[in-house]
C-alpha positions in Angstrom: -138.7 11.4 -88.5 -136.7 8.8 -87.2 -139.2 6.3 -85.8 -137.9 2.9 -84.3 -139.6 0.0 -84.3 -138.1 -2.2 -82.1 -138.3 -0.2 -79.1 -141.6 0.3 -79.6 -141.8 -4.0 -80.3 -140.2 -3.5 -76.7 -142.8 -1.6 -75.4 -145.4 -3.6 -76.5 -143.7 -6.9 -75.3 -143.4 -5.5 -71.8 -146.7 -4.2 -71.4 -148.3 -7.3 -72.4 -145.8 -9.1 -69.9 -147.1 -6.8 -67.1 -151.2 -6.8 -68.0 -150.9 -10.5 -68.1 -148.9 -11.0 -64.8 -151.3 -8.3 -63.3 -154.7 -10.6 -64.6 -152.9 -13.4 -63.2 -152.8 -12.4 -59.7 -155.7 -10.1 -59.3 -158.6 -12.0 -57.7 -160.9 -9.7 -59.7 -158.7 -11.1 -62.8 -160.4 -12.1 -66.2 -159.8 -15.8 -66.9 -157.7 -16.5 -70.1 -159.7 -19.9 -70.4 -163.4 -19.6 -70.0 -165.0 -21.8 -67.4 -167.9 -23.5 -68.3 -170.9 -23.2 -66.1 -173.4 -25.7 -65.9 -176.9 -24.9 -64.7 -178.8 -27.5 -62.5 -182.2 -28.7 -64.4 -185.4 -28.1 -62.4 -185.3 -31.1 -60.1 -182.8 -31.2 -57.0 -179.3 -32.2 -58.0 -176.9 -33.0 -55.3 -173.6 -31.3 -54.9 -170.4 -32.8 -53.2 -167.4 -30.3 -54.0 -166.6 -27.0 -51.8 -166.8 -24.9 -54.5 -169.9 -22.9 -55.7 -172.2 -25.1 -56.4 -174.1 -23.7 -59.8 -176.6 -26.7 -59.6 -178.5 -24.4 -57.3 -179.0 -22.2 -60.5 -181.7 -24.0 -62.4 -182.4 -23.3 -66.3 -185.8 -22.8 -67.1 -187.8 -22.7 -70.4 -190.6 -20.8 -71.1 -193.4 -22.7 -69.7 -191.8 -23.3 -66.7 -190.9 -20.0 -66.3 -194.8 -18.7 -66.9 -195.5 -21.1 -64.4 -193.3 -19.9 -61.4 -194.5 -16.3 -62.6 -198.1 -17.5 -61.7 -197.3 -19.4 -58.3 -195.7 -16.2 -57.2 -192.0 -16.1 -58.0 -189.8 -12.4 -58.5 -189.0 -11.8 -61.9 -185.1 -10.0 -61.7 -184.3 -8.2 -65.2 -180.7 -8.1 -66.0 -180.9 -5.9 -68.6 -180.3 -2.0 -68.5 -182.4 0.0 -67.3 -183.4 1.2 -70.9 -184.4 -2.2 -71.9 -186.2 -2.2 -68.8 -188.2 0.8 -69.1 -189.0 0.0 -73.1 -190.8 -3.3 -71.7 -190.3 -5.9 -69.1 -192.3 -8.6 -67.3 -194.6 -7.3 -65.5 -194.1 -7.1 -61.8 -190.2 -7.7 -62.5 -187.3 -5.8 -61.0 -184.7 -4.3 -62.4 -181.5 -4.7 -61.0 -179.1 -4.7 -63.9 -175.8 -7.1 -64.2 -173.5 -3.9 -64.9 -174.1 -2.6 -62.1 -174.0 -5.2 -59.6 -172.5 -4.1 -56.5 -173.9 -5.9 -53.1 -175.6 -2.5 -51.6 -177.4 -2.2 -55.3 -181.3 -0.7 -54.6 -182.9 -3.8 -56.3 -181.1 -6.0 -53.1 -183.4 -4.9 -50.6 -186.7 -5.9 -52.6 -185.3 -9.5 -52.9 -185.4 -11.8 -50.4 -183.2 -14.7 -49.7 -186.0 -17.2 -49.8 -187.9 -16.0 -52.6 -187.8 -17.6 -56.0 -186.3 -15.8 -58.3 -186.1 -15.7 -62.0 -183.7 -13.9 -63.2 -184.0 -12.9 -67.4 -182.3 -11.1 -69.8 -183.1 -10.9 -74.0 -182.7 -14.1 -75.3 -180.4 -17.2 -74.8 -177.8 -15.4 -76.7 -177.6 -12.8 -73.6 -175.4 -14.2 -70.6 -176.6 -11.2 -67.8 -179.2 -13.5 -66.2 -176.4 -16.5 -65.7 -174.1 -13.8 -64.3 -176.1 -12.6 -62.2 -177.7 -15.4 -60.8 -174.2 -16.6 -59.8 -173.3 -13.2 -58.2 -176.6 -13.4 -56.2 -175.8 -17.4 -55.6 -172.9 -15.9 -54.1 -174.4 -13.8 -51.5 -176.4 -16.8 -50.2 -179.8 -16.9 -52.4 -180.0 -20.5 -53.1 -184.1 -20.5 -55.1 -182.4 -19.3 -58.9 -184.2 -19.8 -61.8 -182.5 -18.7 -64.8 -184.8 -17.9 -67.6 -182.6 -18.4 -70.7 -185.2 -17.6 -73.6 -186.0 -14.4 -71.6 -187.8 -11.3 -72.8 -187.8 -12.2 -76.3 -189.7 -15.3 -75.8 -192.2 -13.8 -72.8 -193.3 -11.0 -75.7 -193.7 -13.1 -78.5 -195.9 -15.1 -76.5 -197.9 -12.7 -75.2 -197.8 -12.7 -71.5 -197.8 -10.0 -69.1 -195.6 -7.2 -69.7 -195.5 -3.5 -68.3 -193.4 -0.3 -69.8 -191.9 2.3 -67.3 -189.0 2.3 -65.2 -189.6 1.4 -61.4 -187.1 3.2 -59.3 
């Protein structure tokens, strides 16, 4: 068997040539230099560029976020819905980053003016940031993103609930 390997050096060479050119003018495109997003701290931080202002997204700790979950606030879960149904904060909703689309289920239990922290594990998990920009995006504006997330919220022993809540 006769196999050559410059033709199939070819190949490769053009289909990289052609996935690359496609990601570049895609608007759905994965960037080939990540973009660093900056969340806003708790207190008000003005914004004075056109683009998407993450500032509106506000990192919470712990504390903080225990104290928004007791004056009220929604609780979004990012994770799957396995995660979810093994444990979550009680009272959350589950309305996974995967599977984001804007006629999602979990849309129409949230409403624009509501707080809403949105959590995923642990600060190693990016869903909650993701998701609190895709829901930035669609005009909710009160975004709390609760970096330490579940992790943190069991260990500590506040409220929790098992079950999945269709």
């Amino acid at each position: 068997m006769n196999i050559n390997f410059r033709k199939i050096l070819y190949i490769l060479f053009i289909s990289a040539i052609i996935g690359f050119a496609y990601n570049f003018i895609s608007p759905t495109g994965i960037p080939l230099i990540k973009k660093e997003i900056k969340l806003g701290a708790l207190a008000k931080q003005p914004s004075n560029t056109g683009e998407l202002d993450y500032t509106k997204i506000k990192a919470v700790n712990l504390e903080q976020a225990y104290t928004l979950y007791n004056e009220g606030a929604k609780f979004v879960d990012s994770r799957d819905m396995w995660e979810y149904a093994d444990g979550h904060i009680k009272g959350s909703v589950s309305f996974p980053e995967i599977e984001f689309e804007i006629n999602h289920p979990a849309l129409s239990k949230l409403e624009k003016d509501d707080n809403l922290v949105i959590y995923c594990s642990s600060t190693e998990c990016g869903l909650s940031t993701k998701l609190a920009i895709e829901l930035l995006k669609l005009g909710f504006e009160n975004l709390f993103v609760f970096e330490e997330g579940w992790d943190a919220w069991l260990e500590n022993g506040y409220p929790i609930e098992t079950g999945y809540l269709p």
